[in-house]
N, C-alpha and C positions, 0 to 999 in steps of 0.2 A: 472522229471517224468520217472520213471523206465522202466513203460513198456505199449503197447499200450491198449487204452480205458479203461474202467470207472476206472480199477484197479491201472492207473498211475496215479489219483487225490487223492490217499490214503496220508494222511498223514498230507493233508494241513489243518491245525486247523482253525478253523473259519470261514471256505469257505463252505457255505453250497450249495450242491450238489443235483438234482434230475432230475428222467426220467421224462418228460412231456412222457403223456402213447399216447394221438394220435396228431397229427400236423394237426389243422385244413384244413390247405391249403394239405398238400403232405398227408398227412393220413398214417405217417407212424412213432413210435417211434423215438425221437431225443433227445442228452442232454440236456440239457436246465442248462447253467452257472448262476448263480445270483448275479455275481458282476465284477462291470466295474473289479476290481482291478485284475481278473485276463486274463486280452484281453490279445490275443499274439501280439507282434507287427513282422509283417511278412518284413525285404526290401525283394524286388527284383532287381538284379541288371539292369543295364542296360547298358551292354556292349558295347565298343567303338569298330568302324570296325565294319565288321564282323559277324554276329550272326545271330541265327534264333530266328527271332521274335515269332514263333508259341509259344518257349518256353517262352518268355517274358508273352504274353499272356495267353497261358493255363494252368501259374501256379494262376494268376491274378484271371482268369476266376474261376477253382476250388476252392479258398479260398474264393471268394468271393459269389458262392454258397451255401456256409457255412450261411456265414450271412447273405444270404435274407432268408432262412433257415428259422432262429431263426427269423428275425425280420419280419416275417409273421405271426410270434407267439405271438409279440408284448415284441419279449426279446431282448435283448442288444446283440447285434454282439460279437465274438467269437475273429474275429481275425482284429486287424488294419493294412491294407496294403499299405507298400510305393513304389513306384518305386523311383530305389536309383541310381543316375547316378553321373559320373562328370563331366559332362556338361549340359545344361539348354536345349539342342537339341542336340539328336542325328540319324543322318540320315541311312537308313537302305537300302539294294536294290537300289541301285545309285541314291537317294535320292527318291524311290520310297515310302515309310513310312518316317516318322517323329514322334519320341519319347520322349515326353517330361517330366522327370519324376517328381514325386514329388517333390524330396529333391535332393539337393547334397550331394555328400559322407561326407564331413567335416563336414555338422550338422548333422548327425546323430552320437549319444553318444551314446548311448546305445539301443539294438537289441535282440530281444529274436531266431531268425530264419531267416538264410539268404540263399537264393534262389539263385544258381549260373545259369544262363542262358549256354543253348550252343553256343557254336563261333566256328568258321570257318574257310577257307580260308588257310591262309600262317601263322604255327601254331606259329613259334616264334615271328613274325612280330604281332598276335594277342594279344599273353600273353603279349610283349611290351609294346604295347597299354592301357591296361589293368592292366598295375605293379602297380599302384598307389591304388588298390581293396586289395594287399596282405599281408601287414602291419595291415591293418583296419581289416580285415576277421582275420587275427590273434589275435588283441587285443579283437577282439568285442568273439572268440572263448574264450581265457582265462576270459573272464567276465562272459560265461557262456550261451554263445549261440549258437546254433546249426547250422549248415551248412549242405544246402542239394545241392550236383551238379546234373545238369541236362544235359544226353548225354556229348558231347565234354567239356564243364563246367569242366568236373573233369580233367582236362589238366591246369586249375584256379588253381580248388582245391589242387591238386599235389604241385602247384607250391610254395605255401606256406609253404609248409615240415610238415604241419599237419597231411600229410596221411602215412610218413614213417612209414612201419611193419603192416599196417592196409590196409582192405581190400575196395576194390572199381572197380566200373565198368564203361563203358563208350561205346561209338559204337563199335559196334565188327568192323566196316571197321577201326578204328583209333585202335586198339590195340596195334598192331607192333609198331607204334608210340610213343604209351604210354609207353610201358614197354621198350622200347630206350630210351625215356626221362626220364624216372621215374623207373629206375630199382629194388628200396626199395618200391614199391609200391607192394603190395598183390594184383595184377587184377585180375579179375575174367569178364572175357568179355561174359561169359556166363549167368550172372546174370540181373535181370530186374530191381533188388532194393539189394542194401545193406546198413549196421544198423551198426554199431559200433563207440560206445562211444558217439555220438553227432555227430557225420557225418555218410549223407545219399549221396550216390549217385544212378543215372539212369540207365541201357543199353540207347539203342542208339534213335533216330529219337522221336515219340511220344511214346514210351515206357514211358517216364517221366512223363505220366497223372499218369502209376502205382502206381508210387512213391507219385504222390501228393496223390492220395486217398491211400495209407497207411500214411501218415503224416496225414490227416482226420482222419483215425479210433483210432492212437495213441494220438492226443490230444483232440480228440472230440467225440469217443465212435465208435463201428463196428453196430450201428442203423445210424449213421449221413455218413459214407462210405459207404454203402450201397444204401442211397438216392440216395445221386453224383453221384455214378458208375450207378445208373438207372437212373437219371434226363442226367445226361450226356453222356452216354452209353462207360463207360468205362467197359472193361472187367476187371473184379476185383480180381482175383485169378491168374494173368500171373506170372510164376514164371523164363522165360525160355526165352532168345532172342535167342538161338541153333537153332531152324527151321528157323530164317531169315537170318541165316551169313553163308557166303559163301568165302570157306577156299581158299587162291590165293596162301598162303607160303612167308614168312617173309625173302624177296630178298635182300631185303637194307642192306647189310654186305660189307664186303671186303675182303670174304674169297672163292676166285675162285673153289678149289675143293669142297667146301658144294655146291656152285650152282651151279656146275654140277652135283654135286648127287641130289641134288635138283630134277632138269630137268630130272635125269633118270629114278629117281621113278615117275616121272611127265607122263613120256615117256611110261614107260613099266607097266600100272596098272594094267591090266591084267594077269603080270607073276609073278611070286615068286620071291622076290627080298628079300635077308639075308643082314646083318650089317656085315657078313665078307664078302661078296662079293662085297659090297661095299667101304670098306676098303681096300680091295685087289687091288682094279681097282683103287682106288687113292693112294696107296703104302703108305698109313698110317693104323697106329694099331689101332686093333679094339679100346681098351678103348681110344687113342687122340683122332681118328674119332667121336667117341660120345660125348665126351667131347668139340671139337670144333664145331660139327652138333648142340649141344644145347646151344651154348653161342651164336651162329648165327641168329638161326631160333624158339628160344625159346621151341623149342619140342624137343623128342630124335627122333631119327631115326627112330623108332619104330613108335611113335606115328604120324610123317610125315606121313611114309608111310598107317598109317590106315586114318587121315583124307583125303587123295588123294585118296584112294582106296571107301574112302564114302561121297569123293566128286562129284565122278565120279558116282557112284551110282544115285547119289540122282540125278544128271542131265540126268540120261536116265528115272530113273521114272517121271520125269516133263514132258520128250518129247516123249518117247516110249512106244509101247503098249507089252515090252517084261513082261513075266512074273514075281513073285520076285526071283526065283530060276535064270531063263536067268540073270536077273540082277547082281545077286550074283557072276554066274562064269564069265560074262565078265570084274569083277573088282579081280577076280584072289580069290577070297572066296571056298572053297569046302563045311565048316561046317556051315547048316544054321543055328543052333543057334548065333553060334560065330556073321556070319554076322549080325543076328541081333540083338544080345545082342549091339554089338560095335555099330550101327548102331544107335538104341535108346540113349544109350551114348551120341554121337557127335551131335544126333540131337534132341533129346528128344520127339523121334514121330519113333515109327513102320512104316518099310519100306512100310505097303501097308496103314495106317493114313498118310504118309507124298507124298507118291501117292493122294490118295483122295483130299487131300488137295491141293499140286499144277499142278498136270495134268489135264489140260481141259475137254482136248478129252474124258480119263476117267469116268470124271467126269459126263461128257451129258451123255456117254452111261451107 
């Protein structure tokens, strides 16, 4: 299927296709398939250690949305879903849940769509746990089926080497993470959903419902994504995890004078701070400076110093009632465009939307 709703069923001869016009139960256009032969078969896995069971469940819950859907209509379910573990119990929350899944990994042959859940905790100690998913997710890939990660999930995904040169997202708190583990991986920690080739992944936390209702509209039309995201109250159009991540600066190195320049532009947000002044004061030249400031902290100096300066921003508009211009010069900004061009940039919300949004106080009054 090339590409999402009605227009990715193009092609398949024999398989006859039609809008049912109203759904008697929801009253609202849905596709309506007319042969078992083409159900998707959905696993989900069910990750050992570790994992947040919401994702277990809320991709569970959305597919199978789908098919009370349809068989409200009196039509044949859409998608078959297993939970795919390798063990027959797995305990969750110091044995606070108990997960039992359908199938073990070893009977399952063949899979149209595999659902990597998020995991947790102690990340190599996770994936460890977990090795015995990366062979299988490979072969069942080469046969021709899809893999979507969910949040931490794509630290799975990765681990496979399916994602090398190709793009993917994951929590923006796990970033620095990722692209230490995974340095051929194309991240984009700014993204809610990415598509390429047969792998999908999430941004971060329940950000992953997005993904599932685009996996909905791509194999099941934008009338049946539309349902879910109202039946369900998913926001359907999120394109952006940038207003939730909150930039700390990528510490974990072992190069002393970057964390101290770190720390200075950390220190000094408010003043004009240049890359040969910063070079100067660690008696490295400008181009090493940069060239080690970016193999450390994944950003050049530059761009450090602006997410600091609209990190710092964005934490006086949550708690103060300065105005945007006060806001602007206490993080050392003169030009208000600039501030707020860069501003929308790194967070994808105008300095007085991303006020509204999270200042209280503002907000009452």
């Amino acid at each position: 299927m090339s590409e999402p709703g009605l227009n990715g069923f193009k092609g398949f001869s024999g398989y006859a296709l039609k809008i049912q016009l109203i759904c008697k139960i929801c009253l609202i256009p849905v596709l309506t398939i007319l042969t078992r032969s083409m159900m998707k078969h959905v696993s989900i896995l069910v990750p050992q250690g570790p994992c947040i069971l919401s994702s277990v469940v809320g991709a569970f819950k959305v597919f199978t949305t789908v098919n009370m859907a349809l068989t409200s209509q009196g039509k044949r379910p859409f998608f078959k879903i297993q939970l795919v573990g390798l063990s027959s119990e797995t305990q969750l929350y110091d044995g606070l849940f108990v997960v039992r899944p359908d199938i073990l990994l070893e009977d399952v042959t063949k899979t149209d769509l595999i659902i990597v859940p998020a995991i947790q905790g102690d990340m190599p100690a996770s994936l460890k746990m977990n090795s015995r998913y990366i062979p299988w997710i490979i072969n069942q890939y080469k046969q021709g089926a899809e893999v979507a990660s969910l949040c931490t999930g794509a630290f799975l995904l990765a681990s496979t080497g399916l994602l090398e040169g190709r793009k993917c997202s994951t929590h923006w708190i796990a970033a620095d993470a990722f692209r230490q583990a995974f340095p051929d991986v194309k991240l984009q920690p700014e993204k809610i959903i990415t598509d390429e080739l047969g792998m999908y992944s999430s941004g971060g936390a329940y950000s992953f419902l997005n993904l599932m209702i685009y996996l909905v509209e791509k194999f099941c039309g934008r009338e049946m994504a539309v349902y879910c995201s109202k039946l369900l109250e998913i926001e359907i159009e999120r394109k952006s995890q940038s207003p939730f991540a909150i930039f700390t600066g990528q510490k974990v190195h072992g190069d002393d004078p970057i964390k101290k320049a770190q720390l200075f532009m950390e220190n000094n947000v408010g003043s004009k701070v240049s890359v040969d002044q910063l070079s100067d004061m660690f008696s490295i030249s400008r181009r090493n400076f940069e060239r080690r400031f970016k193999k450390a902290t994944a950003n050049t100096p530059v761009e450090y110093l602006q997410r600091v300066k609209i990190e710092a921003a964005k934490k006086s508009l949550e708690s103060s009632r300065e105005n945007i211009n006060e806001v602007m010069y206490s993080v050392g900004y003169s030009d208000s465009k600039a501030f707020r061009t860069m501003f929308k940039k790194i967070t994808g919300l105008s300095p007085v939307g991303y006020r509204n949004k999270y200042n209280r106080e503002m907000a009452v009054s």
